[in-house]
C-alpha positions as a Markdown table, in Angstrom:
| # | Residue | x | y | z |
|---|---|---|---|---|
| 1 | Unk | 79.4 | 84.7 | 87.3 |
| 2 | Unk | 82.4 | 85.6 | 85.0 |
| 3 | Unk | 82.8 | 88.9 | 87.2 |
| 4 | Unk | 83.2 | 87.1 | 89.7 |
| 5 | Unk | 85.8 | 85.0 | 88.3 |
| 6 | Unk | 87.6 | 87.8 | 86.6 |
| 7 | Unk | 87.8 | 89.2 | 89.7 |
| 8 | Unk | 89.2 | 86.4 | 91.6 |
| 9 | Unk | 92.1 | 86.2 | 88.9 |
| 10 | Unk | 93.0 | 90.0 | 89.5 |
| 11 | Unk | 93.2 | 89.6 | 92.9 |
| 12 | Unk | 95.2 | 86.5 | 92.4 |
| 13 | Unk | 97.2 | 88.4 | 90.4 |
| 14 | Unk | 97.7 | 91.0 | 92.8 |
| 15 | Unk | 98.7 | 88.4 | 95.3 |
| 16 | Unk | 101.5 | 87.4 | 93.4 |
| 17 | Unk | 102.9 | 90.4 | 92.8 |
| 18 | Unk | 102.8 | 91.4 | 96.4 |
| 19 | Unk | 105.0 | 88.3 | 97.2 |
| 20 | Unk | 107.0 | 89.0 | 94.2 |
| 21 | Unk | 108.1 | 92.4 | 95.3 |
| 22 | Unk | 108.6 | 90.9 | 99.1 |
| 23 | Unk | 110.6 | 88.4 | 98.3 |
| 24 | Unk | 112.3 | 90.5 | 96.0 |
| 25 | Unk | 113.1 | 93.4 | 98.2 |
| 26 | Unk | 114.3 | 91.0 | 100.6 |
| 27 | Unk | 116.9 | 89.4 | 98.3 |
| 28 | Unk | 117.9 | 93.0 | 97.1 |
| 29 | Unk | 118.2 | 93.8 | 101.1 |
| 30 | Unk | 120.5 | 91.4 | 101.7 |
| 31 | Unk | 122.4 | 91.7 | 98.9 |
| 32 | Unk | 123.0 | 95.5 | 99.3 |
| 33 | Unk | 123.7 | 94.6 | 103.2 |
| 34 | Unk | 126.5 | 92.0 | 102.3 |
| 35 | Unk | 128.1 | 94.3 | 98.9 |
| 36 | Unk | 128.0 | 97.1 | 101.1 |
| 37 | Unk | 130.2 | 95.6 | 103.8 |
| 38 | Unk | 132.6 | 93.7 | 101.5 |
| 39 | Unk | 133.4 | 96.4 | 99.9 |
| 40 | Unk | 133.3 | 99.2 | 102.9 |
| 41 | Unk | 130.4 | 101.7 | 102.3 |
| 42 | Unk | 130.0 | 104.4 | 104.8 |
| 43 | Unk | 126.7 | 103.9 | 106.5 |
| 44 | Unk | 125.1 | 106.6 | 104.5 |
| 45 | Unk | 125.0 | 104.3 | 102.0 |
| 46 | Unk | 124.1 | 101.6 | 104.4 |
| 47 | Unk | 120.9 | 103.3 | 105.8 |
| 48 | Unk | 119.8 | 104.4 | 102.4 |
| 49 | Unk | 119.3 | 100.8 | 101.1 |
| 50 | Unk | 117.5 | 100.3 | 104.6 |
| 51 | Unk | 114.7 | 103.0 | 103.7 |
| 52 | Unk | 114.6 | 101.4 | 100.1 |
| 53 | Unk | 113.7 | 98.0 | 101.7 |
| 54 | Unk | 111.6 | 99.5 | 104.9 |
| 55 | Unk | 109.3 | 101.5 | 101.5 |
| 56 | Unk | 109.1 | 98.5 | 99.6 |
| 57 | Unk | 107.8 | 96.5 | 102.7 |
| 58 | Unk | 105.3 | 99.0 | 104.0 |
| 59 | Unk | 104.0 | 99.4 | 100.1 |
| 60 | Unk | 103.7 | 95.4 | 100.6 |
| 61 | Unk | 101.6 | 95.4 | 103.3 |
| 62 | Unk | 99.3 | 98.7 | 102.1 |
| 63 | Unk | 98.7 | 96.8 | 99.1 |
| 64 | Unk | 98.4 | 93.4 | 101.2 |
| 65 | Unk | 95.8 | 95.2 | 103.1 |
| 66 | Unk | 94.2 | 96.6 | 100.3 |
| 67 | Unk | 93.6 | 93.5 | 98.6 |
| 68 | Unk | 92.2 | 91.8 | 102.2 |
| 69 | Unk | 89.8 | 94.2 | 102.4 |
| 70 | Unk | 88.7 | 93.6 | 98.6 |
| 71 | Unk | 88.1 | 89.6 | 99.2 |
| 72 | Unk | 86.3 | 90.6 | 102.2 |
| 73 | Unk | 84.2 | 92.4 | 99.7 |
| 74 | Unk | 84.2 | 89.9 | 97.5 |
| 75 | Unk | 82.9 | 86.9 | 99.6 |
| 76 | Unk | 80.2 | 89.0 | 101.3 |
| 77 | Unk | 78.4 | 88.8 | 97.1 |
């Protein structure tokens, strides 16, 4: 029973890490969006930060998926 349990805090962990690093990106996003246009960045500049945010979303939901499938897994013991 303690694997189990230990196992339920890792995912919980990785749970909040996943929301840590959307919520982050998102607030990072934002921020870069608003600098960038205060102080005139060419869109170069611009669309980089969009890639930054569009990796650190998809790497959200991969790892949101991963961790899905491992609860699945886990409920089925």
């Amino acid at each position: 029973m303690d694997g189990r349990i230990e196992q339920e805090k890792e995912l919980a962990r990785l749970g909040r890490l996943i929301s840590i690093v959307i919520a982050a990106t998102m607030i990072l996003w934002m921020a870069a969006q608003w600098i960038g246009g205060a102080i005139g960045l060419p869109d170069e500049y611009v669309f980089l930060f969009d890639l930054f945010a569009l990796a650190g979303f998809l790497w959200a939901i991969f790892v949101t998926f991963q961790l899905w499938r491992k609860r699945r897994e886990l409920d089925k013991q």
